[in-house]
Phi, psi and omega in degrees: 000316193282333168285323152314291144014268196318307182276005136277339165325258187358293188322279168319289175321309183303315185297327169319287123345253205346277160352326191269324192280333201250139176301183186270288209297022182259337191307152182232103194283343188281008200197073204280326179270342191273335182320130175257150186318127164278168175291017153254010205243210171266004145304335190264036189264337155273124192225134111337071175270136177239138167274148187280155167305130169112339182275131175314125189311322166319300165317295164316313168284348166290279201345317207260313155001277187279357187264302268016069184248155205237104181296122171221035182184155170221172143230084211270015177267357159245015168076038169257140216219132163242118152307126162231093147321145161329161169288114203068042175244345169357287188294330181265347164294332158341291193308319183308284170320311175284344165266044186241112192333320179301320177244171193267314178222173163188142196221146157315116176286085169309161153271120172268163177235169179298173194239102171223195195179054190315148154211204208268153169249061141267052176237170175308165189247158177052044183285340215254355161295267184320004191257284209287003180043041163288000180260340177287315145346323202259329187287327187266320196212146142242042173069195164178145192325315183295340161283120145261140160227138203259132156267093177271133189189208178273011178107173158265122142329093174307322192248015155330086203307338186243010186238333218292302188286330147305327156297147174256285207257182177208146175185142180245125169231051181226181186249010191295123192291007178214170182290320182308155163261107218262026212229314171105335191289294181296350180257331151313312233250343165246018146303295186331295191284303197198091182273165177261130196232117158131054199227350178075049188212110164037177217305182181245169146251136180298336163278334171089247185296346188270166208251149180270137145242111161310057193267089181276125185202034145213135176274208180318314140296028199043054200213138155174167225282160169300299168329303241243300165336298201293313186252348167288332184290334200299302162351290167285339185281308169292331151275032141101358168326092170270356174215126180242151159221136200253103189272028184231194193149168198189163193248039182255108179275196184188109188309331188286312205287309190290353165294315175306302168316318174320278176313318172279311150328322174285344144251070182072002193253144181273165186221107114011118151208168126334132191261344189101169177256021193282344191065056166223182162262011178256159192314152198214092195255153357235033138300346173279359194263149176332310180258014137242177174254112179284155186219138186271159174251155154222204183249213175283336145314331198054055170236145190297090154322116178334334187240031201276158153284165187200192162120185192299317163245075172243142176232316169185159210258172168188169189315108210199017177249092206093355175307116192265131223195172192274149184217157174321117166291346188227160190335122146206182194305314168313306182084005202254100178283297208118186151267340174231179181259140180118326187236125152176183188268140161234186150184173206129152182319325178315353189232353163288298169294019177257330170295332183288313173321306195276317187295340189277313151022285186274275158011278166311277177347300197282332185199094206248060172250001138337131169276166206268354165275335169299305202285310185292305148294311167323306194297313221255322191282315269203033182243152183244169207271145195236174199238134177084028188225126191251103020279192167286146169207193198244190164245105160014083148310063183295328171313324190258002143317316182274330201261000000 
């Protein structure tokens, strides 16, 4: 009863928020937290302009002139200006900027939100180790320090017993004063990816021995702009990232955001994303783009968790229903203490793609002359078969990845 409770608080809280980021007819009732921001919302205070190759700066700053727009970002490995607008002019500065001879595109900065789904934790813990033969997995890799997987999310819970030795890096690209996780999301979705495991303490991780990169790119309210995506994937991929996993998202697409992605793939790195939580087939970025592996959730059955996305470019599924995972030692929104403080169950595709992370991990670790398409076919052939999902696909195996 006191979890129910809780996860309607939550809800009503969620519908809350929703409201400050979404117009009313963008609403979804079956996924009430999840809504990402619209081109009316305080995303639109922000626009993403690329300029054609070759044009001058003198030029660019008229531009930005005449929209009476504030250059207050760059991403200059994909050649992007984060713009700041009136408050509601989103949309027609859009407009301004594309018909305009200089530039090549121009987008609304959206927002994601993390992609979760508290419910009850009375199941058994940690079933999706033993669904994915990751203890079979381990007998071939227990991984290596040296696989990073970057978790772009809400921050890690620094002083964490089962996380503290595992992060390498730390980074904010939020306006949030710490690293830290004050939200709760991120530190569940890299328990999940690389818990410190064999250690006698709260959980295992599926990377065992591979290492956490702290890539905050939500803020505090589990929410941020496509930028802030955009320069953490960039962020990881250049300080050394063989795995990014993106547990967050929004049914917005985005050219910036798929530049970004572009780019950490054409240098090797797999990328990870959350298919979302709508029970629907429509795209879901930027798990929908080519060059990640979108992931599905399923249960103990190996079924389409009720609230997983599903459709064609779904690539592949993996445990995401009920996961018990490392949670915040400390105050944060989510709230979820648990049965110990520190620990407890979520779910959502966020806790499915983390599972995908760590078997790609363990992938690199073993062999690690791959290519990130190589590594990335292991994963997705080397899958077992799941249930409820159209067309079909399978669920995430680490042992016959490796093997």
């Amino acid at each position: 009863m006191q979890k129910l409770l809780r996860w309607l608080i939550l809800s009503l809280a969620g519908i809350i928020l929703t409201l400050l980021f979404a117009s009313t007819s963008s609403f979804a009732a079956t996924n009430p937290i999840l809504i990402p921001g619209q081109d009316d919302t305080p995303a639109s205070e922000q626009i993403l302009v690329k300029f054609k190759p070759g044009i001058p700066q003198a030029v660019k700053e008229r531009v930005h002139v005449q929209n009476d727009a504030q250059v207050i970002d760059a991403i200059p490995e994909i050649g992007i200006e984060v713009v700041k607008v009136a408050k509601g002019k989103a949309r027609e500065k859009v407009a301004n900027y594309s018909r305009n001879p200089h530039v090549e595109f121009a987008e609304p900065d959206y927002i994601a939100r993390a992609v979760f789904i508290p419910d009850d934790p009375y199941f058994e813990k940690q079933w999706g180790m033993a669904k994915i033969q990751a203890p079979d997995a381990w007998k071939v890799t227990k991984g290596s320090r040296e696989v990073k997987i970057a978790i772009l999310d809400s921050g890690i819970d620094q002083d964490h017993e089962d996380l503290r030795t595992q992060i390498v890096a730390n980074v904010d690209f939020t306006p949030s004063k710490t690293v830290d996780d004050k939200f709760g999301h991120g530190t569940h979705v890299a328990g999940i990816a690389a818990a410190a495991t064999n250690n006698g303490k709260g959980v295992a991780g599926v990377g065992f021995k591979c290492s956490l990169m702290n890539v905050k790119v939500l803020g505090d309210d589990g929410s941020g702009y496509y930028s802030w995506l955009a320069k953490g994937i960039i962020w990881a991929t250049k300080n050394g990232a063989k795995v990014i996993n993106i547990s967050a998202g929004s049914n917005r697409p985005s050219k910036v955001l798929e530049k970004a992605i572009n780019y950490a793939w054409s240098q090797g790195v797999v990328l990870v994303a959350a298919a979302g939580n709508d029970n629907s087939s429509a795209p879901f970025y930027p798990a929908f783009y080519t060059n990640c592996i979108a992931v599905g959730a399923t249960d103990e059955n190996d079924s389409r968790a009720f609230f997983s996305n599903y459709g064609p470019w779904v690539d592949i599924a993996a445990p995401g229903l009920n996961i018990f995972s490392t949670t915040p030692n400390h105050d944060n929104y989510i709230h979820n203490y648990g049965i110990a403080l520190g620990y407890d169950y979520l779910s959502g595709t966020s806790m499915a793609s983390p599972h995908v992370a760590g078997i790609a991990a363990l992938v690199w670790a073993k062999y690690p002359g791959l290519s990130n398409a190589e590594v990335r076919k292991r994963i997705e052939t080397g899958a077992d078969p799941a249930e409820g999902f159209d067309p079909p696909i399978g669920r995430a195996n680490a042992y016959k990845a490796l093997r």
